[in-house]
N, C-alpha and C positions, 0 to 999 in steps of 0.2 A: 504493500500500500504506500510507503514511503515515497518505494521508487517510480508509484505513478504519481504522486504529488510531483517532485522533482521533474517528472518529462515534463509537468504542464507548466511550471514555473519555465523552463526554458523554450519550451514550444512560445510560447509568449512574448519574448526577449523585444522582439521584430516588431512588433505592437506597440511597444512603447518606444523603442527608435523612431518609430515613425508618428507617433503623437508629440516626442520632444523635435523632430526634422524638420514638421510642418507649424509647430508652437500653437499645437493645441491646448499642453499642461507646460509648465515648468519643473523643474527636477522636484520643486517640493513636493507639488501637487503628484507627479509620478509617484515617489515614494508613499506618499498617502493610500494613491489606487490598488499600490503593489501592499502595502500591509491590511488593506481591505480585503482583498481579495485572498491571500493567504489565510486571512483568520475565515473567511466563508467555504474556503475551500478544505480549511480545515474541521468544520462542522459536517462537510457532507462525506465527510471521508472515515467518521467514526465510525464504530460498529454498529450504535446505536443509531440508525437516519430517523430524523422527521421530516417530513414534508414541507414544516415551514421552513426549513432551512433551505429548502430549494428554492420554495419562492419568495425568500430574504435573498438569494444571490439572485436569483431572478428579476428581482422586482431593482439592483444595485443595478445589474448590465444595463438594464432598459434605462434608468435613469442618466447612467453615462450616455448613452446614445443621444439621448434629447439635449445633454447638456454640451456636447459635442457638435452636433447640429448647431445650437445656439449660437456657440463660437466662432464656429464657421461662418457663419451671417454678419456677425457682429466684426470679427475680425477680416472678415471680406477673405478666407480662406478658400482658392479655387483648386480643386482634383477634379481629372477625368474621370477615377474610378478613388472611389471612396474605401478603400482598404482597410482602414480603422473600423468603420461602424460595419461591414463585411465582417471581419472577425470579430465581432462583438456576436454580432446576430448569428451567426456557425454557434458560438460559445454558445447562448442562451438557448439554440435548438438542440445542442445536445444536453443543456438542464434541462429541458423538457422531455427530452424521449430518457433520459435516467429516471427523472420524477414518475415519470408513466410506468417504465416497469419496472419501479418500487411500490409505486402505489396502483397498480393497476385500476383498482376499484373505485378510487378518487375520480368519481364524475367530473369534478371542475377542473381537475388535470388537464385533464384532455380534451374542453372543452376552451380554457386558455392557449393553449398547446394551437389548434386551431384558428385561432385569432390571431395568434402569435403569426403561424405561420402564413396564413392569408397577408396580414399586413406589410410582411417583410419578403411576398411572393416567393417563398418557397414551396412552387407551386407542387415538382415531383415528388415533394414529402408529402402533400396531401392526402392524395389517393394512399398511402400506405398507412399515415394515420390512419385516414378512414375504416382502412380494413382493420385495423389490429380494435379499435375501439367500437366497431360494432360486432368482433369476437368476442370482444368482454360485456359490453352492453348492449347486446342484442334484444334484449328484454325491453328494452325505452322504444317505444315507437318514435319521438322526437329525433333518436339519434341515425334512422333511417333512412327520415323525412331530409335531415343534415346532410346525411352522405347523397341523396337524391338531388338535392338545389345546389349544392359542389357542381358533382360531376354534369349537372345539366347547364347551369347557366355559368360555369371556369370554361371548362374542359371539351364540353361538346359530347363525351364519349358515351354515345348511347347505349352501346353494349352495358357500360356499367352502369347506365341509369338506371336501364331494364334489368341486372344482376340485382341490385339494390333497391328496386321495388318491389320487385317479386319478393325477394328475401323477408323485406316488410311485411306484404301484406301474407306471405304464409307464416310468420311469426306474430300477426296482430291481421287478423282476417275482418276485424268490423273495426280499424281506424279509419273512422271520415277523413283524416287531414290526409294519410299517403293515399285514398281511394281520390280527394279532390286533385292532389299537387297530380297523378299517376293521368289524370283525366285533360287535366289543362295541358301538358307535357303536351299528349298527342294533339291537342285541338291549335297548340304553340306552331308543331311542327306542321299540320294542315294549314296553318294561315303563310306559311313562309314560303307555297306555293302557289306563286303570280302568274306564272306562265299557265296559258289557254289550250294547250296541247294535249293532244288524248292521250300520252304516256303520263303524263304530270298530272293530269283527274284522274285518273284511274289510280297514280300513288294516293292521292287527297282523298278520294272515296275508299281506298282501302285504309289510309288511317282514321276516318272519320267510325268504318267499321269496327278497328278496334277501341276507339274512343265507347260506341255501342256497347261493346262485351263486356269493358269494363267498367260499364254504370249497369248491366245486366247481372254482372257477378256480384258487383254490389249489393243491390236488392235482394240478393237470397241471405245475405248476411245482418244489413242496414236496412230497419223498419220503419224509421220517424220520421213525419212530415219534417223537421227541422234538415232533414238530410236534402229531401229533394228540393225544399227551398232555395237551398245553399248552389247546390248542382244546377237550378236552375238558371243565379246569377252568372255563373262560370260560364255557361253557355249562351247567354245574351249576351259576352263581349264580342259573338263569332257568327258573323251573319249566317253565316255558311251551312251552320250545325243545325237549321230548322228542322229535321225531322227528328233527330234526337232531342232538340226541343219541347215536340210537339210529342213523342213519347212520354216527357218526362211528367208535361202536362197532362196525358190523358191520365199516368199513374197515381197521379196528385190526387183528381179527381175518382177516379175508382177504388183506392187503395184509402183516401182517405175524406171522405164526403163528409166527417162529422167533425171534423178539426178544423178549428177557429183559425189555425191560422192557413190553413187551405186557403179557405174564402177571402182572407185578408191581401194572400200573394194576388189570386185573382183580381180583388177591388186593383189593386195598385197597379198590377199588369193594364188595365182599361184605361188607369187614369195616365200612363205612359204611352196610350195608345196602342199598345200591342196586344190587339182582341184576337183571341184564338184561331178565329177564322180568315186572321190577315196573314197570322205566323202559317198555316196551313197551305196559305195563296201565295208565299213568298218565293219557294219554285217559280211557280208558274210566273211571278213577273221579272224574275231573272232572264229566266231564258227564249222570252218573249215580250216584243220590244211596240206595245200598243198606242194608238191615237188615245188620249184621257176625254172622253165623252161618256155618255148616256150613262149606265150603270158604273164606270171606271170613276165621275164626278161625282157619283153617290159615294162611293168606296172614300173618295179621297176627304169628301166632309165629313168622313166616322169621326177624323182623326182632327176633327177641328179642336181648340182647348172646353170649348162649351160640351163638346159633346162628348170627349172623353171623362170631363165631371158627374155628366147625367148618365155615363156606363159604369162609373165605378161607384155613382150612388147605386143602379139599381144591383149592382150585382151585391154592393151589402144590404139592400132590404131584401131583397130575397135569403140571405145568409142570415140573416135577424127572424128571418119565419122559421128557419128551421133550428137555428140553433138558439136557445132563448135561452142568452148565457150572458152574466155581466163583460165576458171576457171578450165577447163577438162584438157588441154594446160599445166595447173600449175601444176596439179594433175602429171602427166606425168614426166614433167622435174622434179621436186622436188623429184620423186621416182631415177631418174636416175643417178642424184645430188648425194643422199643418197648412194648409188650402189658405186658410187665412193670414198667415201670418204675411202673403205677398197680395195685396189686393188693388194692384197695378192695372190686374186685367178682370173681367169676367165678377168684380165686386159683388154686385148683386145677389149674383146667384152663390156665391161662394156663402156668403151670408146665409142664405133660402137655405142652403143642405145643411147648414152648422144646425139651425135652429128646429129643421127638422129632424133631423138624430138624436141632439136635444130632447126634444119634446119624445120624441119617440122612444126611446129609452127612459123617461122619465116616466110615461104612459106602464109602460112593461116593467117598472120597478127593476131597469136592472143598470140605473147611472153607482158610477164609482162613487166614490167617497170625494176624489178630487173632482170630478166631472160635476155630481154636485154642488162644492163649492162656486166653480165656475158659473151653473147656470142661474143659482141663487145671485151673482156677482151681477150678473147681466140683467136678470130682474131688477137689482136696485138700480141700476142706471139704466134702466126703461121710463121710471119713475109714473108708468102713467096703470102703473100691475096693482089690480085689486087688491085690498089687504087680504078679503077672503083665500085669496090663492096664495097667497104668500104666507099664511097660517099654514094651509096645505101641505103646502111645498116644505115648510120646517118639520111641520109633525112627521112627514112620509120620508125625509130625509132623515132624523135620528131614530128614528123606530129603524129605515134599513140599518145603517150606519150607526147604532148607538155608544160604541162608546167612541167615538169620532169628538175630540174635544173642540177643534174649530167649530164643528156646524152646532153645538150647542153652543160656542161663543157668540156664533152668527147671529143666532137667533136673541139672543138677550141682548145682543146689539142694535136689534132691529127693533124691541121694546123699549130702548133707553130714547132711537130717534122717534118714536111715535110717542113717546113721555107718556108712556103707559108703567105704571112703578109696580102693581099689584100682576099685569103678567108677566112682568120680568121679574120679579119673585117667584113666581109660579113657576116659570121655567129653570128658572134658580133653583130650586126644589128637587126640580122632576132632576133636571141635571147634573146634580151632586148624587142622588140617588142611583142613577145609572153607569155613573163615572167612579164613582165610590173615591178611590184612594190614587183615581189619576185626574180627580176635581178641582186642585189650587189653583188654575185658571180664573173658574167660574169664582170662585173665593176673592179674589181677588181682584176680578171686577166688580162683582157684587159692594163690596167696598168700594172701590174709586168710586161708583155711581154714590154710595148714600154719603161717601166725603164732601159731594159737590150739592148735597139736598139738604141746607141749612132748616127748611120747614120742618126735616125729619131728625133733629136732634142725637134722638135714641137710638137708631139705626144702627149708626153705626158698632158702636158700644154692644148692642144686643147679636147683630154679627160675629165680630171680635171672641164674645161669648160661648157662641156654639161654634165658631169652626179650635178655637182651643182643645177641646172636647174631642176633633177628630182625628183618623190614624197619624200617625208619625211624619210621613210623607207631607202632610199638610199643616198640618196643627205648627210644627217645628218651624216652620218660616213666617206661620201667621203671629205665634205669642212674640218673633221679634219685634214683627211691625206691629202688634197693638202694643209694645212697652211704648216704641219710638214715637207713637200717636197720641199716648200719655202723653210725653213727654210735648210735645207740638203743640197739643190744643188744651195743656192744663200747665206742667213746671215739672223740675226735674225731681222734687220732691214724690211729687203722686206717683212720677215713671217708678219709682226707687220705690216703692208699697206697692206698685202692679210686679214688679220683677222678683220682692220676696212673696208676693202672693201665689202668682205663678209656680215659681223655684218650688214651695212648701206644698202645694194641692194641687197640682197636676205631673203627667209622667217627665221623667229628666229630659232637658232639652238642652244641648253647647249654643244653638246660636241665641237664647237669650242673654245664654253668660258673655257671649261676647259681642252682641249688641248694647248688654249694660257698660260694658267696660270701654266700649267707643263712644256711649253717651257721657260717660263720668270725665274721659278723656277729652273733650269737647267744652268743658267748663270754662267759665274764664277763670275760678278761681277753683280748682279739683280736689274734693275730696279723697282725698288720700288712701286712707282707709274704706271706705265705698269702695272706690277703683280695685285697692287692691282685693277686697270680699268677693268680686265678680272674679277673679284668676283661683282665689282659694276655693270658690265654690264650681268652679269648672275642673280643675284638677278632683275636688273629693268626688267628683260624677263621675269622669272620664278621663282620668287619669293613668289607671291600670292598661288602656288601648289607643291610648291618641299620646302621639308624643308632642305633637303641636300646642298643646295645652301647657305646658312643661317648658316648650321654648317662650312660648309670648308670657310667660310669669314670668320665665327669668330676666325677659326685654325689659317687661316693667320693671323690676328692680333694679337693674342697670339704669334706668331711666330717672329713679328716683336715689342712685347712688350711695343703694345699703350691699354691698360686699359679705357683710355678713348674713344677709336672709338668702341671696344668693344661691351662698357657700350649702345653707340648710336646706333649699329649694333640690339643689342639683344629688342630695343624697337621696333624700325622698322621695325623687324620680327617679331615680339607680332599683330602689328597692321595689318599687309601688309597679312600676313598669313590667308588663310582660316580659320575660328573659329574651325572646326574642328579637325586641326592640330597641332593647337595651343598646347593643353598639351601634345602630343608626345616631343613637339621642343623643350621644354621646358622640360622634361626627359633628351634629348639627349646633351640639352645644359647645365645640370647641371652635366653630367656624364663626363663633356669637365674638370668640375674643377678636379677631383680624375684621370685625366689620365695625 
């Protein structure tokens, strides 16, 4: 082992000659490279190797490349042939193929290794990586799919494309990605035939046949409309490919006539213009060169933009008759949504389909949760929408959607602008009742509204009251803000008898304790002792699980520059603290001296 350290130390020599020839380093900076690289080359030469040690000398060579590069620029240093960074890059491909079969199993080995080697075109290492790493990870379909778009889109060599799909898909026989990249491959190589010659169609129709086979073999394997969807995009980029198209289409359709998102490709295919029976006729007007009259003018205004709106509405109400699904519903609107957001052309009517789908799904009980939001939205800015319907329209929306916290916000929203106070209680009601412990929305409007209703005195107070009373979730951020509300609308005195009232007869809460300590903190002249009751009585709660409770006591005393309550504080936290927490608190309390 010694003596192949020593060959690589002198293999070497010639590399630095020619770094100090050209003055890329100086003799110190030399010396620096050469005791670097000895101490790196002396980790990977121990008995013991890790892997990071490879790519710590790894990750060094690449860095001298860049900073060699740099110099070069900067020192205006010109070579025909770069000899330095050449042997640098030899150097680090052969860390790479050691690292690889040491760690053979190291995925990211060899998937560096690859990067590595693309970047710095070593292009005939490639192809050999590729084999030796899909020897070992033959198992990853991903690493396949790698070796397939190498050799296809570097190398050209189709033999090994088709070695290495094949390979794939009999080692992974239902991946969508190598059955799509294996499909495009051939529809790649049918389009790169321009010439009009019956030798050249006849190649083009014998690969378009195999393109067939292998969206046929698929199918005995791949079941989900999400597949054919996919394969269908692939083959709309290729004019060419219309009957496999038009198979893929009819499979969509027989294979899957109850699938939402069947109907949904369809809607979209109309609204693109590409209705079934044009893909069908596309033959026929390739190879047939007609006058555009009579029934050819009818064909061509299918494809006007009005009329492909009114074919992709009807194909999803006829998809709404059969599938009476929120999902189809969604499909719908969300095309209609989309339609709107350019109202450049065809306004009107782009509007007319929103609101019919709309209405129509709203009829059929099956609008989203968002969609509702939405159409409730556009009722308020109708502004001329019966209340009766708009009662309607809230009730049928939280009864679908019930615990939907916006649309009961909506609606008590819609009671505050009609200054109806007694049904937005009522809805207040219903809606904490429904929402149970994901209701501190409704809580907390409910108060801003009786904050701002001076004629209702008590409201708010009698609120305040019963949401205290509720789960955890809720209660815990409302007793802050009813001490703080004390504190606003009466003196800090009353806040300080609502916070020991609180503390003493209801369940423990930290952010009172430290809403009281932000109000005490806030004084012009602070009670001291207050201040400090709020930290002593958040520590005796929550002390043994929160270490955060433990730092902000200690900030206060520091604050108030007692060293010895401190000193008494930080043992009491040692003790009282989960064992677990203990070394964080102790991080965080020693990070309290340097700040």
């Amino acid at each position: 082992m010694a003596e192949l350290v020593e060959y690589r130390k002198e293999k070497i020599l010639p590399e630095y000659e020619q770094m100090k020839r050209i003055e890329l380093f100086d003799d110190e900076e030399i010396r620096e490279i050469i005791r670097k690289r000895n101490s790196l080359n002396g980790k990977i030469a121990r008995q013991n190797k890790a892997l990071r040690d490879y790519l710590e000398f790894i990750k060094y060579e690449r860095d001298l490349i860049s900073l060699i590069q740099k110099r070069r620029k900067t020192r205006n240093i010109q070579e025909k042939k770069r000899n330095v960074e050449y042997a640098i890059a030899v150097r680090i491909k052969q860390l790479y193929n050691q690292a690889a079969e040491r760690f053979p199993q190291n995925v990211r080995i060899w998937e560096e290794f690859l990067k590595f080697a693309k970047m710095f075109k070593f292009v005939k290492d490639i192809s050999n990586i590729l084999d030796r790493m899909i020897q070992l990870h033959g198992d990853k379909p991903d690493m396949w799919l790698r070796a397939v778009i190498w050799e296809y889109e570097q190398t050209q060599d189709m033999e090994r494309v088709k070695h290495f799909m094949l390979g794939g898909l009999q080692r992974h026989p239902d991946n969508t990605k190598l059955y799509y990249k294996f499909l495009k491959i051939k529809l790649l190589e049918a389009d790169k035939i321009q010439e009009q010659t019956e030798a050249r169609l006849q190649e083009r129709n014998h690969l378009l046949e195999q393109a067939k086979i292998i969206y046929l073999n698929s199918r005995k394997k791949i079941h989900s409309i999400e597949y054919l969807v996919n394969i269908l995009e692939i083959l709309q980029e290729f004019t060419f490919a219309e009957d496999l198209r038009n198979l893929v289409l009819k499979d969509m359709q027989n294979d899957h006539p109850l699938e939402e998102l069947m109907w949904h490709t369809l809607a979209h295919r109309e609204l693109m213009g590409l209705h079934m029976a044009n893909d069908q006729q596309t033959n026929e007007s390739e190879t047939e060169s007609q006058d555009i009259s009579g029934d050819d003018a009818t064909a061509k205004n299918q494809t006007t933009p009005k009329r492909r709106i009114e074919s992709c509405v009807a194909v999803y109400e006829q998809a709404t008759k059969i599938l009476k699904t929120e999902k189809m519903w969604s499909y719908y609107i969300n095309t209609m949504l989309e339609l709107n957001q350019d109202t450049s052309a065809q306004a009107t009517l782009k509007k007319k389909v929103l609101h019919v789908a709309m209405r129509g799904a709203y009829e059929a009980g099956f609008l989203s949760e968002a969609h509702y939001i939405y159409f409730i939205e556009q009722l308020f800015k109708a502004r001329d929408c019966r209340m009766e319907y708009m009662l309607e329209v809230f009730d049928k929306a939280t009864k679908t959607h019930v615990t939907s916290v916006r649309l009961w916000e909506m609606w008590m929203r819609f009671h505050i602008q009609q200054e109806s106070e007694q049904s937005l209680y009522e809805v207040f009601r219903q809606g904490v009742r429904k929402l149970s412990e994901e209701s501190y929305p409704l809580w907390q409007l409910i108060i801003q509204y009786y904050q701002v209703r001076p004629d209702l005195p008590n409201r708010v107070e009698e609120i305040f009251n019963e949401a205290i009373l509720q789960p955890p979730s809720i209660s815990s951020r409302l007793k802050a803000q009813y001490i703080e509300y004390t504190a606003i609308t009466k003196d800090i005195n009353a806040a300080r008898q609502k916070y020991d009232d609180l503390m003493l007869n209801t369940t423990p809460c930290l952010e009172i304790h430290e809403k009281m300590a932000f109000l005490e903190s806030t004084q012009c002249e602070p009670n001291v002792e207050r201040w400090r009751k709020c930290h002593e009585n958040a520590v005796q709660f929550f002390g043994e699980d929160n270490i955060n409770v433990w730092i902000e006591y200690i900030k206060f005393e520091k604050s108030q520059d007692t060293p010895k309550n401190i000193s008494h504080i930080y043992e009491r936290a040692t003790k009282t603290l989960r064992v677990d927490l203990v070394d964080t608190f102790e991080v965080k309390h020693n990070l309290l001296n340097f700040a």
